[in-house]
C-alpha positions in Angstrom: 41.5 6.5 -11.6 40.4 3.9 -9.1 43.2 4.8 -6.5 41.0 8.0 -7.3 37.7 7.0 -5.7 39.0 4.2 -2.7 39.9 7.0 -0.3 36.2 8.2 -0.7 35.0 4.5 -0.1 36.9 3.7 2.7 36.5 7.1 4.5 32.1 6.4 3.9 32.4 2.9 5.3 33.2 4.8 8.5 29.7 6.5 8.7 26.9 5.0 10.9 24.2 5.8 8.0 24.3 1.9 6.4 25.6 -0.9 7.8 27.6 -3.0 5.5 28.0 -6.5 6.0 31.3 -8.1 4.5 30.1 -11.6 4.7 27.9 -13.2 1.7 23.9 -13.6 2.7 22.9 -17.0 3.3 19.5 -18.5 4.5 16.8 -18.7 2.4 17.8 -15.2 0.6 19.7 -15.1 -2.6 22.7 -13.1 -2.6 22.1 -9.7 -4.4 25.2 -8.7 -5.3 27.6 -10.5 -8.1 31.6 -10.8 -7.5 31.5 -7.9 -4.5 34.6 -7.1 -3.0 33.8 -5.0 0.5 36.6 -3.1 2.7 35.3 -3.4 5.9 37.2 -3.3 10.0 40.0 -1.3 8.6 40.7 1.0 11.7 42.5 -2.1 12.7 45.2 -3.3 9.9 45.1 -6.9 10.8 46.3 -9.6 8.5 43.3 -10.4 7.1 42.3 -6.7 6.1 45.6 -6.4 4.3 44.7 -9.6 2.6 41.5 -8.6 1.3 42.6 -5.3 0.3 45.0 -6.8 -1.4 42.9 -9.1 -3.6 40.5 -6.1 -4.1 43.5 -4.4 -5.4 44.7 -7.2 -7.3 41.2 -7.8 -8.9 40.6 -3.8 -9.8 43.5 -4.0 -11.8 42.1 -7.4 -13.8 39.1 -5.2 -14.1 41.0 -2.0 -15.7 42.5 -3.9 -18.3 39.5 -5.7 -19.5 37.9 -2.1 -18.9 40.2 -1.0 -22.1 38.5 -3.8 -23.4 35.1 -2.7 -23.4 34.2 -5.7 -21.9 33.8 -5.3 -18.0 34.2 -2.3 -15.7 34.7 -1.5 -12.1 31.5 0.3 -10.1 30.3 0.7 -6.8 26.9 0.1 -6.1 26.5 4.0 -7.2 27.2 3.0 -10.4 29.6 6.2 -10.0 30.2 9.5 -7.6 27.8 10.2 -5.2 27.3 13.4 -6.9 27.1 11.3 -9.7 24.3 9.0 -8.6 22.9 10.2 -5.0 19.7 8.2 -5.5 21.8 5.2 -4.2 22.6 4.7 -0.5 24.3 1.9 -0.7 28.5 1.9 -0.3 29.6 -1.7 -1.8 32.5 -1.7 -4.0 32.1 -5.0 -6.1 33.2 -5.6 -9.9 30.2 -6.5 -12.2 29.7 -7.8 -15.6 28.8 -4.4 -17.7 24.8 -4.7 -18.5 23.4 -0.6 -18.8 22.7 1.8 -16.2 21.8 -1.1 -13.0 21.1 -4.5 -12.1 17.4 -4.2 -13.6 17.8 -3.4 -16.7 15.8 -5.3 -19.2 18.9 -6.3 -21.1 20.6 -7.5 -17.6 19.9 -11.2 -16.6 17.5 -11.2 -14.0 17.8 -12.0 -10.2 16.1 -15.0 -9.4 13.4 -15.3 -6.0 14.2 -13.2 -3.0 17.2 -11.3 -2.3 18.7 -9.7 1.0 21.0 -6.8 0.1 23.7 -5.8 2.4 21.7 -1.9 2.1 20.9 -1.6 6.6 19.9 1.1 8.6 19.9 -0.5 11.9 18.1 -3.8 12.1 16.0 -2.7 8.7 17.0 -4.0 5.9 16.4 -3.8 1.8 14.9 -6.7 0.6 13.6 -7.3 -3.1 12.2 -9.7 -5.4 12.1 -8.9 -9.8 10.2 -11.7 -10.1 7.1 -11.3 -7.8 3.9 -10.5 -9.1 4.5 -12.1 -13.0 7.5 -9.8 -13.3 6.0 -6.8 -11.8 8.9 -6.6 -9.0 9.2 -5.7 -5.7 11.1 -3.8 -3.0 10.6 -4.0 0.9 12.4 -2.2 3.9 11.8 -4.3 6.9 13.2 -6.7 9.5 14.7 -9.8 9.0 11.7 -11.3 11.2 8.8 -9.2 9.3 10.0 -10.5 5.9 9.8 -14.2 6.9 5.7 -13.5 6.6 6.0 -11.2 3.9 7.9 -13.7 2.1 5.1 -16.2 2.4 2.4 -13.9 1.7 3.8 -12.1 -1.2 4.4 -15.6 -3.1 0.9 -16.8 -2.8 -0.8 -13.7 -4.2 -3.5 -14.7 -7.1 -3.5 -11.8 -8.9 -5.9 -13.2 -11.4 -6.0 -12.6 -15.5 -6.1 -8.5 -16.9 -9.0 -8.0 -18.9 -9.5 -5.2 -20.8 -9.4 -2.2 -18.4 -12.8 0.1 -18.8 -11.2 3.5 -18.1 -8.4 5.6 -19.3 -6.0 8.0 -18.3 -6.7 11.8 -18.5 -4.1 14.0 -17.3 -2.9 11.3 -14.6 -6.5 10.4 -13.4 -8.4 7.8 -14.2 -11.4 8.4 -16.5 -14.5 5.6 -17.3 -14.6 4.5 -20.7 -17.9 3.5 -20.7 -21.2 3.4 -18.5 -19.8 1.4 -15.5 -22.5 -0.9 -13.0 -22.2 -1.3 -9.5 -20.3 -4.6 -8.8 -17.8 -4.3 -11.9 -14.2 -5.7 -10.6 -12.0 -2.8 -11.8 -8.3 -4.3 -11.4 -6.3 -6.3 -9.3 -2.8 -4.6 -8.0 0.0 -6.1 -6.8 2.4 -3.7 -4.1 5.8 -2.8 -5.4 7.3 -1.2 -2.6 6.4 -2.3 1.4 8.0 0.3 4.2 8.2 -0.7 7.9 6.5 2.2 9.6 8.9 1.9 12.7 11.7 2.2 10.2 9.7 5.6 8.9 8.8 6.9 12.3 12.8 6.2 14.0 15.0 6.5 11.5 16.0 10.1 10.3 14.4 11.2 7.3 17.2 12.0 5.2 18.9 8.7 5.8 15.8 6.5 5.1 15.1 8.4 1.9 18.4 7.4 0.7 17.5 3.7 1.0 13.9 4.2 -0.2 15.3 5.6 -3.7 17.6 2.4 -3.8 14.3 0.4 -3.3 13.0 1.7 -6.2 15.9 1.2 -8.2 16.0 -2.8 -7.1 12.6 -3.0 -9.3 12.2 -3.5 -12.9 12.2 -1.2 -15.7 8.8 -0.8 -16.3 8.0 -0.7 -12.6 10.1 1.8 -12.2 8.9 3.7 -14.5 5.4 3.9 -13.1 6.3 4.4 -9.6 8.1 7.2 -10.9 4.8 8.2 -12.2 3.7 9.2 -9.1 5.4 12.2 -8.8 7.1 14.5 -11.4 10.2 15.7 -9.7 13.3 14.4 -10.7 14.8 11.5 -8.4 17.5 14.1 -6.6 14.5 16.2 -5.5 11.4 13.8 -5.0 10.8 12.7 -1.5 9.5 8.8 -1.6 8.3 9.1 1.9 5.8 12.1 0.6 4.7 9.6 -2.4 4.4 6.2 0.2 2.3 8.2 2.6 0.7 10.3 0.4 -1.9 7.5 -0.1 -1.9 5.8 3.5 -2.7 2.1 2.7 -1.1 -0.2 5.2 -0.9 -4.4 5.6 0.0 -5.9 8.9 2.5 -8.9 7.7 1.2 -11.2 10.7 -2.8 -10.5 11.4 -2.9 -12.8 13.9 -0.1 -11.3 16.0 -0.9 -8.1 15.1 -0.1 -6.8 18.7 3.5 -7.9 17.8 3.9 -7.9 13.9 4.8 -4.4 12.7 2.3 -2.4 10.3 4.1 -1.5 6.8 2.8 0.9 4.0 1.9 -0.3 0.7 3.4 1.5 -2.6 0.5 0.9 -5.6 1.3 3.0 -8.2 -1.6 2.8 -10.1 -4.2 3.7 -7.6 -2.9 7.1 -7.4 -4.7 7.3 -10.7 -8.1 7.5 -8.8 -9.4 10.7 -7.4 -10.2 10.9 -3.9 -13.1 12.2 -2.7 -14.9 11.7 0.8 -17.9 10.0 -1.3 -16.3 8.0 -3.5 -17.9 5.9 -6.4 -15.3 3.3 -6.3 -14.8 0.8 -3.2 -11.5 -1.2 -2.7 -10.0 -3.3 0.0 -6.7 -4.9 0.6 -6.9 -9.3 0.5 -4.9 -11.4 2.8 -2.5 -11.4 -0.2 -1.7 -7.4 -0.1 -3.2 -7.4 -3.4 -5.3 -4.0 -3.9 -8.5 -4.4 -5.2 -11.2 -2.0 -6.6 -14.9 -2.6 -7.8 -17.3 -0.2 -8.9 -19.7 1.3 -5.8 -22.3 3.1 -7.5 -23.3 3.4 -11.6 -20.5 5.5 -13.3 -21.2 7.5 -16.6 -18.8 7.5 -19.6 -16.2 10.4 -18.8 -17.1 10.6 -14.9 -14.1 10.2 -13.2 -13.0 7.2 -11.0 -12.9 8.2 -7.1 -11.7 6.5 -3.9 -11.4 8.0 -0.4 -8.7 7.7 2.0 -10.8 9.5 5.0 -13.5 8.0 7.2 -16.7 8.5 5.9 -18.7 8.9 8.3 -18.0 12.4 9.4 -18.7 15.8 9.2 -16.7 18.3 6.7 -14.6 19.7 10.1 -14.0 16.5 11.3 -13.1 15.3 7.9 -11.2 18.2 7.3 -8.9 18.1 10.9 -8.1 14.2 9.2 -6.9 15.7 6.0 -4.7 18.5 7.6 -3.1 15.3 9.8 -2.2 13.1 6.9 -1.4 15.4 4.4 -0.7 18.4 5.9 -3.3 20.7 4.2 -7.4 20.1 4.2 -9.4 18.2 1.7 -10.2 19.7 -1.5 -12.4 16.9 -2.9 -15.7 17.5 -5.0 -17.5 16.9 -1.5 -15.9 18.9 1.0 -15.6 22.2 -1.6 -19.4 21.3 -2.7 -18.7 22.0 -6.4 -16.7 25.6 -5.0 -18.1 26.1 -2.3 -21.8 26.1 -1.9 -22.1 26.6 1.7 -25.9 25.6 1.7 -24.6 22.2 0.3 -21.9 21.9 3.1 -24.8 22.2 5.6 -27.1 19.8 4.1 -24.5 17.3 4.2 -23.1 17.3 7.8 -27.1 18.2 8.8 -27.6 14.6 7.4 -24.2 12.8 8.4 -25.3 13.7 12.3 -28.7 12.2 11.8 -27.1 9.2 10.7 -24.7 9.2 13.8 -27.8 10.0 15.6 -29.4 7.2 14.2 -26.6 4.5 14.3 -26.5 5.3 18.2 -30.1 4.5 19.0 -29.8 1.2 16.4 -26.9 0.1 18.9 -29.1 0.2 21.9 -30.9 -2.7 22.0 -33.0 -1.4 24.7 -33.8 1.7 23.0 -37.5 2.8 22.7 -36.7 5.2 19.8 -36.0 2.6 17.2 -39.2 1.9 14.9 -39.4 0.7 11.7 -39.7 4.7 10.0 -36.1 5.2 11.6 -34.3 2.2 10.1 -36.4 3.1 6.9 -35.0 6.6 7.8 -31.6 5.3 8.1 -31.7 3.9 4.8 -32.5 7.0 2.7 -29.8 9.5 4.7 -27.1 6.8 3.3 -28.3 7.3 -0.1 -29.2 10.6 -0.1 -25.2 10.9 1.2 -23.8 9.0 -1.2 -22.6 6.3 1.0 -22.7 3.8 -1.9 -19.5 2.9 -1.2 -20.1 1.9 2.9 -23.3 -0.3 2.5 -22.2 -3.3 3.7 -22.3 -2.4 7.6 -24.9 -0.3 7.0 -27.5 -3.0 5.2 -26.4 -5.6 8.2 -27.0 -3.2 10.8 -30.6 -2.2 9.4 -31.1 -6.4 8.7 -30.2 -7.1 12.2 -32.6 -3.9 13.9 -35.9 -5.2 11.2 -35.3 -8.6 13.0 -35.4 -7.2 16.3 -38.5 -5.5 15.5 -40.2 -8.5 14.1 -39.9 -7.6 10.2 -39.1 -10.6 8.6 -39.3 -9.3 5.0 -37.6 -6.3 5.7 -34.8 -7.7 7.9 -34.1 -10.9 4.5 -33.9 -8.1 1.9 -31.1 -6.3 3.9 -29.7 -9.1 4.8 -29.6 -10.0 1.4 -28.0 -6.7 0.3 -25.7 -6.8 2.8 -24.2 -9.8 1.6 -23.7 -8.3 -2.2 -22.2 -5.0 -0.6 -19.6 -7.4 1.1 -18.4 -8.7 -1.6 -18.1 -5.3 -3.5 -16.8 -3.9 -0.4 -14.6 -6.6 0.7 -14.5 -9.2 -1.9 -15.8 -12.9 -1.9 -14.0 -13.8 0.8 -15.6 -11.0 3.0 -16.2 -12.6 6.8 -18.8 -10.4 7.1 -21.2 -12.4 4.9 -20.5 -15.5 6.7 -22.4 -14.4 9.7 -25.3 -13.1 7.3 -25.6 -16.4 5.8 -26.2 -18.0 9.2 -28.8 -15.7 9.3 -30.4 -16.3 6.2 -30.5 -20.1 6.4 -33.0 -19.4 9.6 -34.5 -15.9 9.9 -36.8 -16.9 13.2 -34.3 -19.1 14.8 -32.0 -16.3 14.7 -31.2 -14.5 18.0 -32.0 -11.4 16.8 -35.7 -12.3 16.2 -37.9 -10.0 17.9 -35.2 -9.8 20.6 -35.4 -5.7 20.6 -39.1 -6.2 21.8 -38.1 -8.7 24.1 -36.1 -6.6 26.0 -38.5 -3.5 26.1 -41.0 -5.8 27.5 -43.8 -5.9 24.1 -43.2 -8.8 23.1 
């Protein structure tokens, strides 16, 4: 039986798609593999091939006869034939103790910290940690030198306690439970799967699907299990590069050398739950910790539906539609851009007001502009409502703050200021930077630069 299947191993070691290490991980990765025997160099029969085939041999064998047992059994990483198991790229031959189906089953002991599998496609490698996130798991595709900041950032993630959640599921969308405020903290996500977008972009499609499916099968059961929520094909037809991109969220592991440090996509299963629409009533924003996090952007009614976008706002339906087609292939069919079905009236009405705003924001910008007066800022202001830009405020309040003081509204230019500062934190969350740089503001409204500067400039001062 297993003289069977080492012809099939050998001949795969031979195939540029995974490059298999025979040499045991060491640094500050755990290995990820237990009693592995590899078969690797063998176009050369040198002594120490023979040797090691040998003692493969020699163990498979030990491993037969306790086999009869029922105690232990021989497996490749597979777990079986490829036909058997093609969601697994990876072409070890090891012997391991007999738990259930794979290493993450609940009844298997679990893998302590971070672990480097021997699973490569050129300098990316699968990574993976079981115990990240309280248990929640997690898998990454990346380089050796991208996962040294991962690493770091991953472990400090404060997550904070689950409450009870105010929403429930309806036919895979989330649905508010009860009347929801503006400001309510939603949840707090961890990421269970990080792909290097160079690794996405360079490496062929069917070979990095191959090691995205063993990704998911490095988490645990439960994770697993909503991942796989995300999509309804079975795991021999699903494309996990469709599902990562599907809902284009992506962290840069170093932010301060972000010219150098590679952008990855971030897997949350859970916020594929919310809706998108190009006016959402939910905002969310991704910490320093890659933890997703979502807070209510304008009042929600019991049974109203939970939305997020993935589009820039502020744009017309063509322009939002040409975004659309680029990242998923096909345009947007949210509650905005169809207008309920397609009232065209409503279509108009909304771009009519989205290039006022532009409009608008390009006269607010000029600080030598004679066309900003007090009615256009107060102009501004209602458009963004009247859009249903609930959900952008933040940049929006500052910006009318900032254009009051100019003008010599002191009133005006606190109470935006103010509001600014509250649509931060829903926007952004407490540690927003943007509300540092209101605060200076706030602490001295006519000390501030901005005071009547705009007149200043034009000369009325």
């Amino acid at each position: 039986m297993l003289a069977k299947h080492v012809p099939e191993c050998l001949a795969t070691l031979h195939q540029r798609k995974l490059n298999i290490e025979g040499n045991a991980t060491s640094g500050i990765y755990g290995e990820a593999t237990d009693a592995v025997v590899v078969f690797s160099q063998l176009n050369t029969p040198t002594r120490g091939s023979q040797s090691l085939v040998a003692v493969g041999v020699a163990m498979a064998r030990l491993a037969l006869s306790a086999a009869v047992l029922g105690l232990i059994r021989v497996a490749a990483v597979h777990a079986g034939t490829a036909e058997e198991r093609p969601d697994l790229a990876s072409q070890e031959i090891k012997v391991e103790t007999q738990y259930g189906d794979n290493a993450t089953d609940a009844s298997a002991p679990a893998r302590k910290g971070w672990q480097k599998t021997k699973t490569c496609v050129d300098e990316f490698c699968l990574f993976f940690n079981q115990d990240a996130a309280g248990g929640r798991g997690i898998s990454v595709v990346s380089t050796d030198e991208e996962m040294e900041n991962i690493r770091e950032i991953i472990d400090r993630a404060q997550l904070g306690k689950a409450g009870k959640q105010p929403y429930s599921v309806k036919d895979g969308r989330y649905v508010a439970g009860e009347g929801l405020r503006r400001g309510r903290q939603l949840e707090s996500l961890a990421p269970v799967l990080l792909v290097n977008k160079v690794f996405l972009d360079e490496i062929p499609q069917e070979e990095h699907n191959k090691m995205l499916e063993a990704a998911v099968q490095r988490l645990p059961r439960e994770t697993r299990r909503i991942f796989d929520a995300q999509d309804p094909l079975p795991k021999g037809e699903r494309n996990i590069t469709n599902i990562v991109t599907r809902m284009p969220i992506t962290v840069t592991p170093d932010p301060v050398n972000s010219m150098s440090s590679e952008a990855h996509y971030a897997n949350f299963p859970e916020a594929a739950a919310y809706t998108h629409d190009c006016r959402p009533n939910v905002a969310f924003h991704l910490s320093s910790d890659f933890v997703f996090r979502a807070a209510v952007a304008r009042r929600v009614g019991p049974g109203e539906g939970l939305t997020v976008s993935h589009l820039r706002p502020l744009h017309t339906r063509a322009e939002r539609t040409a975004m659309a087609e680029h990242i998923w292939g096909h345009p947007c069919g949210c509650a905005t851009c169809s207008a309920g079905g397609g009232d065209l009236a409503a279509i108009a009405r909304s771009d009519g007001r989205v290039e006022e705003i532009q409009a608008i924001v390009r006269e607010l910008e000029e600080i030598a502009s004679r066309q900003v007066t007090k009615d256009l800022i107060d102009r501004y202001l209602v458009l963004l409502q009247e859009e249903n830009l609930q959900a952008y405020l933040a940049d929006a309040y500052w910006r009318a703050a900032i254009n009051y003081s100019y003008l010599g509204f002191k009133d005006e230019a606190v109470k935006y200021a103010s509001r600014a500062v509250q649509a931060a934190i829903v926007e952004g969350g407490k540690d927003a930077s943007l509300p540092i740089e209101i605060r200076i503001f706030l602490q001295d409204p006519l000390g501030h630069y901005s005071w009547r500067r705009r007149l200043t400039v034009r000369g009325e001062a």
